[in-house]
DRENPATOR-693927 format. One record per residue (C-alpha): x negated, y negated, z. Coordinates in nm, 2 decimals. Each point is the difference from the previous one (the first is absolute). Example, Ala and Ser with C-alpha at 12.3 -4.5 7.8 and 13.67 -1.06 7.14 Angstrom:
BEGIN
R    east   north      up
R   -1.23    0.45    0.78
R   -0.14   -0.34   -0.07
This chain:
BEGIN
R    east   north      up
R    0.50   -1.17    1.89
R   -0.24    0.14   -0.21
R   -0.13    0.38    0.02
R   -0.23    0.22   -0.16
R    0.15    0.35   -0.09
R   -0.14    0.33   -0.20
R    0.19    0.12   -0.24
R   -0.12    0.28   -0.28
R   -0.14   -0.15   -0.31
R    0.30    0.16   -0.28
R    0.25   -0.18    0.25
R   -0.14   -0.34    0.02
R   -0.03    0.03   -0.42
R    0.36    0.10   -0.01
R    0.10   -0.28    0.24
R   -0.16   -0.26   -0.22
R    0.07    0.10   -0.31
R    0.42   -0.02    0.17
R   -0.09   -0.31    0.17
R   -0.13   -0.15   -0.36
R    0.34    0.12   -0.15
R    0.22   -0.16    0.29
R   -0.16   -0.34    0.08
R   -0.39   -0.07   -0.14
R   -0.33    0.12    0.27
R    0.06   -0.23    0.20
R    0.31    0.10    0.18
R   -0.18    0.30    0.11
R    0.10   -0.10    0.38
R    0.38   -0.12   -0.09
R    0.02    0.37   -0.15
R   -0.20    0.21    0.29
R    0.28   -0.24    0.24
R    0.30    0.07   -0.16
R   -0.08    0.38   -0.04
R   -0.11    0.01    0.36
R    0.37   -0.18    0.10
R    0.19    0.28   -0.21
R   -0.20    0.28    0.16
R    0.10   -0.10    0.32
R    0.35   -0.09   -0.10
R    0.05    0.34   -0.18
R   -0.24    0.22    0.21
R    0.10   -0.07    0.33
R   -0.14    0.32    0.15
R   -0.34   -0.06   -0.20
R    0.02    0.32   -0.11
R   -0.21   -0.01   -0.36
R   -0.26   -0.17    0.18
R   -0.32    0.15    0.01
R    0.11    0.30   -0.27
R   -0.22    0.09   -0.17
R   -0.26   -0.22    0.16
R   -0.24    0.30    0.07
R    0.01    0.13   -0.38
R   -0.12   -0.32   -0.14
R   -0.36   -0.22    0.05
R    0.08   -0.34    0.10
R   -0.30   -0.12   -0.18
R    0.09   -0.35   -0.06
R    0.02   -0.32    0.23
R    0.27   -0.21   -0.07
R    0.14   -0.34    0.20
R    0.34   -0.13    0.00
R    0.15   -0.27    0.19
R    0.26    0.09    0.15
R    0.13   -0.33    0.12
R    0.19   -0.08    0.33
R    0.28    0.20    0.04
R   -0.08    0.35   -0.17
R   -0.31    0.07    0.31
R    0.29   -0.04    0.30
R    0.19    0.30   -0.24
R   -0.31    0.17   -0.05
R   -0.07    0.00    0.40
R    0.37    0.14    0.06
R   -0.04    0.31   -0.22
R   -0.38    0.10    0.13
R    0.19    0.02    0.33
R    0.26    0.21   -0.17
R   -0.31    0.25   -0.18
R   -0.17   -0.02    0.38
R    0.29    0.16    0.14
R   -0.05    0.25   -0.26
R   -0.33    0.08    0.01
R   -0.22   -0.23    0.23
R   -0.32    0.14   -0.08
R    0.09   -0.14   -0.38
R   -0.25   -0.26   -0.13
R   -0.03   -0.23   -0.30
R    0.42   -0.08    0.01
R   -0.04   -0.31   -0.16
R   -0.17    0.13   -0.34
R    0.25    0.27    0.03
R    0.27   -0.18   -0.01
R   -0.07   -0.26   -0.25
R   -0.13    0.30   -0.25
R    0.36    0.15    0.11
R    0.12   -0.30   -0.14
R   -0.19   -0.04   -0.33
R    0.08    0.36   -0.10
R    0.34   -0.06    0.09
R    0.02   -0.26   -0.25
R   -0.21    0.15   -0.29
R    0.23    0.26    0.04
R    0.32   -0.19    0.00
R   -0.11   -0.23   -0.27
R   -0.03    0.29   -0.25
């Protein structure tokens, strides 16, 4: 499944210039996936998603595909951040810019 996502413009730079250093451009998707699958894993209460969201532009469109088992994850934890708030919109960018941060950050 493929999806369109914003994402600020620093961030995106950072994730490819990490992406280059890990794999080549072109695993761009492969990276967004398996950063995705740790969030969840290691975040199970989805609590760094959407920090920080408000103090940044999400300037930039950005697509991933995030093949066939990462959207069926996806789905589970938006009904997790619905319980929490379920006026919240956008959970889907939220979570995958959760994710990238999550690995710039880790990767450093």
């Amino acid at each position: 499944m493929k999806t369109t996502y914003r994402l600020p413009k620093v961030l995106r730079k950072k994730m490819l210039s990490v992406v280059a250093k890990e794999y080549n451009v072109k695993s761009k998707s492969k990276w967004i996936r398996e950063a995705v699958e740790t969030l969840l894993v290691e975040d199970v209460s989805l609590m760094s998603v959407g920090v920080g969201d408000e103090l940044e532009v999400n300037d930039t469109l950005d697509t991933v595909d995030l093949g066939g088992l990462i959207p069926e994850k996806i789905d589970k934890a938006i009904a997790i951040l619905r319980r929490q708030d379920p006026l919240l919109e956008g959970i889907m960018a939220s979570i995958i810019r959760a994710a990238i941060r999550r690995r710039i950050i880790k990767w450093k």
